[in-house]
TORTIBA-924703 format. One line per field, with one value per residue (C-alpha): residue in one letter; x, y, z. Coordinates in steps of 0.05 Angstrom, whole numbers, always signed. Each point is the difference from the previous one (the first is absolute). Example, Ala and Ser with C-alpha at 12.3 -4.5 7.8 and 13.67 -1.06 7.14 Angstrom:
<recs>
residu = [A | S]
east = [+246 | +27]
north = [-90 | +69]
up = [+156 | -13]
</recs>
This chain:
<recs>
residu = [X | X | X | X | X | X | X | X | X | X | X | X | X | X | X | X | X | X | X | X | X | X | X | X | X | X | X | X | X | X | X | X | X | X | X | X | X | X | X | X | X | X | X | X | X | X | X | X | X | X | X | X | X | X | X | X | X | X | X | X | X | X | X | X | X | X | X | X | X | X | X | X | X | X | X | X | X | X | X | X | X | X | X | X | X | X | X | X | X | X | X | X | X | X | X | X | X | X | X | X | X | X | X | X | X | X | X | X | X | X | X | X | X | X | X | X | X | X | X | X | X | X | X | X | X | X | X | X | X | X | X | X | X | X | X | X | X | X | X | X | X | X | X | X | X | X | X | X | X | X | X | X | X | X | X | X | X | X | X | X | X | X | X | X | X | X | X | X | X | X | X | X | X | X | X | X | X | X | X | X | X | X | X | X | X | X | X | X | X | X | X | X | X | X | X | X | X | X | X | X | X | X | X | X | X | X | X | X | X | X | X | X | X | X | X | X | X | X | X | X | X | X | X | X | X | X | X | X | X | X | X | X | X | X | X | X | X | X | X | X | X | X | X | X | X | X | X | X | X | X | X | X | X | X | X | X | X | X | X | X | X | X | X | X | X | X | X | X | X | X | X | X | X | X | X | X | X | X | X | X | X | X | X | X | X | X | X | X | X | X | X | X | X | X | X | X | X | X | X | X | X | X | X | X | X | X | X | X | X | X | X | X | X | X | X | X | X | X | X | X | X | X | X | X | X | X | X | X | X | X | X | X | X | X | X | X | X | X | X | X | X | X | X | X | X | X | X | X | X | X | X | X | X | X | X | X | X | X | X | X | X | X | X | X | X | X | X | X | X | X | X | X | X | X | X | X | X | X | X | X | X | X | X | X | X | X | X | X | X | X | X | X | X | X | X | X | X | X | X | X | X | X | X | X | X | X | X | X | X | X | X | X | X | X | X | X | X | X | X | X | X | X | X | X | X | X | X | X | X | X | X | X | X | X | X | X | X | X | X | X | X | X | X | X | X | X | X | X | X | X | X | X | X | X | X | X | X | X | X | X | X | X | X | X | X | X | X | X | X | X | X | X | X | X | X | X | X | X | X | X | X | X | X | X | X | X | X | X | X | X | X | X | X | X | X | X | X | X | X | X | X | X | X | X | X | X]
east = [-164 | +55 | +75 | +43 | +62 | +53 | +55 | +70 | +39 | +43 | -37 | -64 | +65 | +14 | -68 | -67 | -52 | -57 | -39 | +44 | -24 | +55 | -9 | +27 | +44 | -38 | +2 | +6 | -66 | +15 | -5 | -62 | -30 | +12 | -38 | -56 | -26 | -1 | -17 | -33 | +15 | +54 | -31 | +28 | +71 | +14 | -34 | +48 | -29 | +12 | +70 | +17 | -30 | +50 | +55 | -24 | +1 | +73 | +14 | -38 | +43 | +67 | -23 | -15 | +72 | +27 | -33 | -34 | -61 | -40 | -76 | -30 | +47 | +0 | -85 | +17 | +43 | -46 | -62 | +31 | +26 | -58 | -45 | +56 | -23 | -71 | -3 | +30 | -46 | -65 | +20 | -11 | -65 | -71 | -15 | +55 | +24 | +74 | +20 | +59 | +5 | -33 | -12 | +17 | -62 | -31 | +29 | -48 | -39 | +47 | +57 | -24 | +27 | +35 | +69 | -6 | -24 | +65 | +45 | -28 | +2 | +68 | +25 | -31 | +22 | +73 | +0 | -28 | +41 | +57 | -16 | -15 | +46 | +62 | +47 | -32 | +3 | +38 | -55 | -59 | +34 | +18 | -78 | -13 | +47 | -33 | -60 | +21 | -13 | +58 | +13 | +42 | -66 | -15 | -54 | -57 | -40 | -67 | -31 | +44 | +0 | +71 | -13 | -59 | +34 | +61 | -45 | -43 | +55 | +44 | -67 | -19 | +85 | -10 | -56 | +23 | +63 | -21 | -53 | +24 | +39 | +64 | +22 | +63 | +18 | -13 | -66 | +22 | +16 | +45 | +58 | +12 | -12 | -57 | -60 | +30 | -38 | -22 | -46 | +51 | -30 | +41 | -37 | -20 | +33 | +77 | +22 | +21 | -56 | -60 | -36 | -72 | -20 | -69 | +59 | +50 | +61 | +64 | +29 | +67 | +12 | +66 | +41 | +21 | +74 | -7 | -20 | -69 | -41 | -70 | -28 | -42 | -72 | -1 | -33 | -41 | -22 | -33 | -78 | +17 | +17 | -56 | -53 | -12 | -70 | -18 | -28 | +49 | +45 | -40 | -58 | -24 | +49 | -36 | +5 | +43 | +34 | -12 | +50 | +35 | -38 | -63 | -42 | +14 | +71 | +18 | -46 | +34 | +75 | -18 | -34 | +66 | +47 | -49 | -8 | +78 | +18 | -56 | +30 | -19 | +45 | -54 | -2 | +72 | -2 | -54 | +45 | +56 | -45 | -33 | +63 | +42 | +73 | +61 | -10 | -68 | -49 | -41 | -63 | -22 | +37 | -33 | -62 | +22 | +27 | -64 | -34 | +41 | -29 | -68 | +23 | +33 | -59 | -58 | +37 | +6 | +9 | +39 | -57 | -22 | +78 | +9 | -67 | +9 | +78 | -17 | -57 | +44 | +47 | -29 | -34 | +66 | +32 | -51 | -15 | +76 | -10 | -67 | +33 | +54 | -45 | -20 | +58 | +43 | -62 | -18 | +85 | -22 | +40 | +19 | -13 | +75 | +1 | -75 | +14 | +62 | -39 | -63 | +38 | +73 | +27 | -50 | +2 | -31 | +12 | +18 | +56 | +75 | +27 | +36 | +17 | -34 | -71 | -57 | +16 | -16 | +30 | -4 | -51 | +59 | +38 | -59 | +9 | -40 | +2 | +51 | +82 | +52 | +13 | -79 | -33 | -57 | -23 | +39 | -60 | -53 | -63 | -73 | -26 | +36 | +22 | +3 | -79 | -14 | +30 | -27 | -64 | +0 | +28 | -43 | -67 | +28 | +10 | -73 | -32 | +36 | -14 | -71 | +26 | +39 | +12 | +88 | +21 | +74 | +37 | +86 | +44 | +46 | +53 | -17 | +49 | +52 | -3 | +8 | +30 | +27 | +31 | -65 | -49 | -56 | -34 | -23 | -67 | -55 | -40 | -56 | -33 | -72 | -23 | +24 | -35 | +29 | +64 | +15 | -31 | +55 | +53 | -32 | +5 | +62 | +31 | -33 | +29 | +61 | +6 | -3 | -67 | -59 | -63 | -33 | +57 | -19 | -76 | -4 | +59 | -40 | -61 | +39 | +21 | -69 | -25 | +56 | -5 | -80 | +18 | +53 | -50 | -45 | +46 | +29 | -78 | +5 | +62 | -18 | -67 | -44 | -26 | -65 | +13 | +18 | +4 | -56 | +60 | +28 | -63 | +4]
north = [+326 | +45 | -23 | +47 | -19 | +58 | -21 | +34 | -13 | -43 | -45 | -2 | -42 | -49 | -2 | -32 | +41 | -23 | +10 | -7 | -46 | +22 | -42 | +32 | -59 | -43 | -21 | -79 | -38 | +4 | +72 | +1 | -39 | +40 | +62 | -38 | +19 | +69 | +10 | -66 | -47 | +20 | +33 | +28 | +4 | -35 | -67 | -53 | -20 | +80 | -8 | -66 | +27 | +58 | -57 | -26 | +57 | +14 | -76 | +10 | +75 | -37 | -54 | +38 | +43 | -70 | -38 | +52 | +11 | -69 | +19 | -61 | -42 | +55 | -6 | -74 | +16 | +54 | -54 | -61 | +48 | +17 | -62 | -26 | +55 | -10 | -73 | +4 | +53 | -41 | -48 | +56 | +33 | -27 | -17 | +1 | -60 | -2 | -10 | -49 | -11 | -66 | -49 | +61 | +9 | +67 | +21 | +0 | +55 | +30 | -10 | +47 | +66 | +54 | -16 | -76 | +32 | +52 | -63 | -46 | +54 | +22 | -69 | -11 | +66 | -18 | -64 | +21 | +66 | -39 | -58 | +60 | +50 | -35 | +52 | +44 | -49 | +37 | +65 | -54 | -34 | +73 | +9 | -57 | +17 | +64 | -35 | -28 | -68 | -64 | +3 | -68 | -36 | -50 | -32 | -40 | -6 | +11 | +9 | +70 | +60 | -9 | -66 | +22 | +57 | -43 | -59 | +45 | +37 | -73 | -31 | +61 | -7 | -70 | +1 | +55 | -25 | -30 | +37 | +14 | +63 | -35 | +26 | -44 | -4 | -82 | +3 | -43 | +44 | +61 | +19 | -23 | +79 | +17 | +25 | -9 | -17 | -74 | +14 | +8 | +67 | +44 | +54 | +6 | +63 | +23 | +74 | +6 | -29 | +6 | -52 | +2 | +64 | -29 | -43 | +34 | +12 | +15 | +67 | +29 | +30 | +37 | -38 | +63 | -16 | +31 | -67 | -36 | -62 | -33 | -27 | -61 | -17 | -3 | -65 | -24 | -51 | +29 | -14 | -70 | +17 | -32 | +58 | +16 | -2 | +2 | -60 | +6 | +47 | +8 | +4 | +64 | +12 | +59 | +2 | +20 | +70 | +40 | -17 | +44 | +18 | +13 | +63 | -3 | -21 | +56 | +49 | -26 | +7 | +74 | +10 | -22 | +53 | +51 | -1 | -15 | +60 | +48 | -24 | +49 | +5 | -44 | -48 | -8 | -16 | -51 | -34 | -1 | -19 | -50 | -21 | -15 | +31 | -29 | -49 | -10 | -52 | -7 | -1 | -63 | +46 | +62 | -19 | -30 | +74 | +21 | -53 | +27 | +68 | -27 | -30 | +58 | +43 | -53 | -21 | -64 | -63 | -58 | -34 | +50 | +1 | -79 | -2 | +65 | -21 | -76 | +22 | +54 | -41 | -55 | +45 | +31 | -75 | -29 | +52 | +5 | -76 | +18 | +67 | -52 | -42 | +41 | +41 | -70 | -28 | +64 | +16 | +69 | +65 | +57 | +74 | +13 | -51 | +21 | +81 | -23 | -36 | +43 | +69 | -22 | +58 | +51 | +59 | -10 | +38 | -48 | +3 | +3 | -33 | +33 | +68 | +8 | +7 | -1 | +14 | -17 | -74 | -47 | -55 | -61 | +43 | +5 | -25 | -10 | +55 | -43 | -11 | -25 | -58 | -29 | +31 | -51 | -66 | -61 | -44 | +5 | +56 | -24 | +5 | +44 | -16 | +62 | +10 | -68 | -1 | +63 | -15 | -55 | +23 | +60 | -49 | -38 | +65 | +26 | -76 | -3 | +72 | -8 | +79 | +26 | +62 | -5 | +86 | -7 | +39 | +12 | +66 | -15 | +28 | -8 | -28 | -24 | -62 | +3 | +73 | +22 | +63 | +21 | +3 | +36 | +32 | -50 | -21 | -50 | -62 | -22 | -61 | +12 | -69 | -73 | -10 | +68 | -16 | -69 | +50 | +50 | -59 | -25 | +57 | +15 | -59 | +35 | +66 | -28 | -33 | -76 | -17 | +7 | +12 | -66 | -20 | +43 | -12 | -87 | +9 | +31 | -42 | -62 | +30 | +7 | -72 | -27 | +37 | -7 | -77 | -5 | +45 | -50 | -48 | +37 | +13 | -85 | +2 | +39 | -25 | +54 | -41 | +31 | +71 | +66 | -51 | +68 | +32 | -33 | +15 | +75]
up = [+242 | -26 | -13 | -40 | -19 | -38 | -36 | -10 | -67 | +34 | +47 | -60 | -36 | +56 | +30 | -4 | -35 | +34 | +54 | +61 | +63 | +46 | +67 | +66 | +41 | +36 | +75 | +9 | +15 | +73 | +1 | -42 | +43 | +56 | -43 | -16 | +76 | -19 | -77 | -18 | -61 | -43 | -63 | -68 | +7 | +57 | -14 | -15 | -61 | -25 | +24 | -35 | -66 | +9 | +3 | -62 | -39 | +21 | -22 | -67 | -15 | +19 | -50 | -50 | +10 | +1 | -60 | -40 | -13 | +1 | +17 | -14 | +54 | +50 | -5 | +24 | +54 | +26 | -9 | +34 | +59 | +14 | -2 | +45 | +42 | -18 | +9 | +75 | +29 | -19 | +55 | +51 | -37 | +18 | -76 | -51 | -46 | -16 | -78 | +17 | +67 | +19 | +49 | +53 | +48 | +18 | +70 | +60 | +5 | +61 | -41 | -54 | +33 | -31 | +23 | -31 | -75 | -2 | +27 | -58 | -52 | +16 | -8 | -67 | -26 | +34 | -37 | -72 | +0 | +8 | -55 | -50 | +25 | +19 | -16 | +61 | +54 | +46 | -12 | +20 | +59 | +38 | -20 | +44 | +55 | +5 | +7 | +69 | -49 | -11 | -81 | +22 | +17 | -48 | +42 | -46 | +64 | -20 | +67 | +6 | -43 | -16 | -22 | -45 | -27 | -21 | -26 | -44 | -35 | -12 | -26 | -48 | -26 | -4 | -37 | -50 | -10 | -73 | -15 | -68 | +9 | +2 | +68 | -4 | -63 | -12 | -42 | -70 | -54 | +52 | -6 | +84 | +31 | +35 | -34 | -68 | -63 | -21 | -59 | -43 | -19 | -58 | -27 | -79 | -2 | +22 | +27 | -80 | -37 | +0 | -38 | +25 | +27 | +37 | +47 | +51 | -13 | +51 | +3 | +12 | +68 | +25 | +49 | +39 | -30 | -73 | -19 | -16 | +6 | -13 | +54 | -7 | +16 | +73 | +29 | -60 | +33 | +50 | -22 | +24 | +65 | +47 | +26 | +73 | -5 | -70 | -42 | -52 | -33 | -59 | +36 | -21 | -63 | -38 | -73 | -52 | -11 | -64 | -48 | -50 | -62 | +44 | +10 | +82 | +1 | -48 | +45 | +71 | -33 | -16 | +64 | +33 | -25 | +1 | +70 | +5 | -37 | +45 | +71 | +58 | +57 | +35 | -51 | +9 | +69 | +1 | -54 | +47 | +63 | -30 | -41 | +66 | +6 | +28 | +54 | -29 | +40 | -61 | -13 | +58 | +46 | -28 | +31 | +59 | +21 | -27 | +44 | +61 | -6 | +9 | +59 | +20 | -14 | +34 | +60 | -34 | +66 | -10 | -32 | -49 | -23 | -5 | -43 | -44 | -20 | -21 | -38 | -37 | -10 | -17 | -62 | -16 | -1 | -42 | -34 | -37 | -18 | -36 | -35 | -19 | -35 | -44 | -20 | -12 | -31 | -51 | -3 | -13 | -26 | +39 | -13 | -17 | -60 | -23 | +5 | -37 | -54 | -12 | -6 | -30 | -40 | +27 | +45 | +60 | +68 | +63 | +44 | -10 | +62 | +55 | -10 | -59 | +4 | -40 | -63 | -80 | -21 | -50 | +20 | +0 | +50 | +53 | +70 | +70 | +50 | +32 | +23 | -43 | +57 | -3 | -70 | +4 | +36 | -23 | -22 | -51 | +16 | -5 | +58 | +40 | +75 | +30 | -27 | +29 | +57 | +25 | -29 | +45 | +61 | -2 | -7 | +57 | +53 | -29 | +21 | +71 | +11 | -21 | -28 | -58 | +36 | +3 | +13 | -3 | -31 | -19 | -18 | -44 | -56 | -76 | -35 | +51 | -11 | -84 | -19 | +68 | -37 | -27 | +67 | +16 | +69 | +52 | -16 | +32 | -18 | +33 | +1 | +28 | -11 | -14 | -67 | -24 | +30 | -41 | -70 | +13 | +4 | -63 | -46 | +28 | -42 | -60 | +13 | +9 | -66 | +41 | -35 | -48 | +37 | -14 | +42 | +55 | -5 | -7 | +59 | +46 | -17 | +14 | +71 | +20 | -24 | +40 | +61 | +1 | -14 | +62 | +42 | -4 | +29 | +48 | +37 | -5 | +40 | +51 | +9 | -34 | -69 | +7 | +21 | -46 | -69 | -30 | +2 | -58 | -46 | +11]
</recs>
């Protein structure tokens, strides 16, 4: 499998840096089914569970272009849609267990045809894309239209796949709809908008004072307009957000970070801007790749592209897709409740506030910002290889997300595979995204397997000045634990407890 993608100046500024699952337009399911005669089952591509993840991934980039950057309630959208999803094809598989959707029987054995399982899964997706995504409504009704299918059937028969579909994706809604994530905005203690704190979280430190260098502290970023702001901690209170399939959120919480005045945390700070200071062309592209750029689908939707190249490159069914994107998911979901345990738990520092405090009034080589390079700086003047507009994550850094989250999701594709081998790879532009007057030739990364795949994201937060290593290293840790945990549970649901579990031991 081989995508390449090669960016211009301009469109590296207004596109997506990632890998790019571009989907050809579909006919409606009563054209499909008049190809089935002639080339079989719809595979890849042209399954309908391949072509609703492509909606989703639109929904989650015009998100994120409308709300910013908010990975942790984007990995809940992308979970819930597809359990909704999940949850109404089981009633048309021999063996599968729904997660929500109860008291709705398994269909007869005739009933379970091909037709009936892209009829129920459209529904659900119809229905959860439209709870999560309501600002594209139109987008996911002409999806359904072209479909040959009714987007105005609200049916909750559930003797019919319409019925099932829409029963599984109101139940999974229902059921979520105070799970702690504050989806409306009327947990005690909000301020009344969705998703909004109710911890009453305030950090120890200010963008202006620093008064306990082991805790994070907001920085400044440019507002685009000549002016500046601090953002706050995004959704610190998201470790008490109910898990999909894990126990608890703290259920595998690792332990603490090094703290300033050790050996290691003195070691990790230096590592940081030496490898910041000695960035390769390549190095600056993975930051950028794995960093996201504008219209970003962060780091849930990362590896739901990701996941779509497998399917692309295995000839992935219907069934294969609905399994392989709710167990994904499902890691990528819990697995941002789990990182948020412990970074709201430990409240750790971030690189820019610990390069900051170790090498104040020294020389040290990093980079300038745009335009400017790499060059020789005092160590309080030191910055991540990043814009102006986004200079580092909002919210405190042990352990970090991106490590977990592909650590996870990674673990997850390697366990449903039963194969790390991944082979993609993407062309891209170094430096568009962060110093698009300073770029380099084309070059490409390639991703030969899963496991080395979610490493490369990893130590991309490093390079980038995002994180220490210990970061990186208990992030992806985590990932694993909790995608081994919700593997486990996922062979339950669809009626494998006793097969591939060596897996996990290897």
């Amino acid at each position: 499998m081989k995508l390449k993608l090669t960016f211009s100046v301009i469109t590296a500024v207004f596109l997506l840096a990632v890998i790019s699952c571009k989907t050809p337009q579909k006919e409606s399911l009563s054209l499909v089914e008049n190809q089935k005669a002639i080339h079989g089952e719809p595979k890849g591509e042209d399954n309908i569970a391949y072509q609703w993840a492509f909606m989703v991934i639109e929904g989650t980039a015009n998100d994120t272009e409308m709300f910013k950057p908010r990975p942790t309630v984007s990995s809940r959208f992308l979970g819930l849609i597809f359990t909704s999803i999940f949850d109404a094809w089981t009633r048309f598989d021999d063996k599968a267990t729904p997660l929500y959707l109860k008291n709705v029987e398994r269909r007869p054995e005739n009933e379970r045809t091909l037709k009936n399982k892209e009829i129920a899964v459209s529904y659900a997706a119809y229905r959860a894309l439209r709870e999560y995504y309501y600002s594209d409504s139109l987008m996911f009704i002409n999806k359904m239209k072209e479909l040959g299918l009714d987007p105005n059937n609200k049916s909750l028969d559930p003797n019919t796949p319409e019925g099932i579909g829409n029963l599984a994706a109101k139940t999974v809604i229902e059921a979520r709809m105070h799970d702690g994530s504050n989806q409306i905005g009327d947990m005690e203690g909000s301020n009344g908008k969705p998703y909004s704190d109710y911890t009453g979280y305030k950090p120890v430190n200010d963008a202006d004072t620093n008064v306990d260098i082991d805790r994070w502290q907001p920085k400044y970023f440019s507002d685009g307009k000549g002016g500046k702001f601090a953002p706050g901690c995004l959704t610190p209170f998201w470790q008490k957000v109910k898990p999909l399939l894990l126990n608890t959120s703290d259920q595998f919480r690792p332990g603490p970070p090094p703290m300033v005045g050790s050996k290691q945390m003195a070691l990790e700070v230096k590592e940081v801007v030496e490898l910041q200071s000695n960035l390769t062309p390549e190095n600056k592209a993975l930051v950028e790749f794995m960093r996201d750029g504008p219209k970003s689908v962060q780091q849930a939707g990362h590896w739901l592209k990701f996941s779509q190249e497998v399917s692309k490159r295995d000839n992935h069914t219907i069934d294969d897709d609905v399994k392989m994107y709710f167990l994904v998911e499902s890691v990528a979901m819990d697995g941002f409740i789990a990182c948020w345990d412990a970074k709201m738990f430990y409240d750790s520092a971030r690189p820019y506030a610990l390069v900051h405090h170790y090498y104040k009034d020294e020389d040290i080589t990093g980079w300038g910002g745009p335009d400017k390079g790499i060059g020789t700086m005092k160590g309080q003047d030191w910055r991540p290889y990043s814009p102006d507009v986004f200079l580092c994550p909002p919210f405190p850094s042990y352990v970090s997300g991106h490590s977990t989250i592909s650590g996870g999701c990674a673990e997850a594709l390697k366990l449903f595979k039963g194969d790390d081998t991944f082979g993609s790879e993407v062309e891209l532009i170094p430096g568009a995204l962060t110093e698009p007057n300073n770029l380099g030739a084309p070059i490409t990364l390639k991703f030969p397997t899963f496991t080395k795949t979610a490493e490369m994201a990893g130590i991309s937060r490093v390079m980038g000045g995002y994180h220490i290593q210990a970061d990186n290293i208990e992030g992806l840790e985590l990932g694993r634990k909790v995608a081994r945990n919700n593997y486990k549970k996922y062979l339950e649901l669809i009626g494998e407890k006793n097969e591939n579990l060596a897996q996990l031991n290897q």
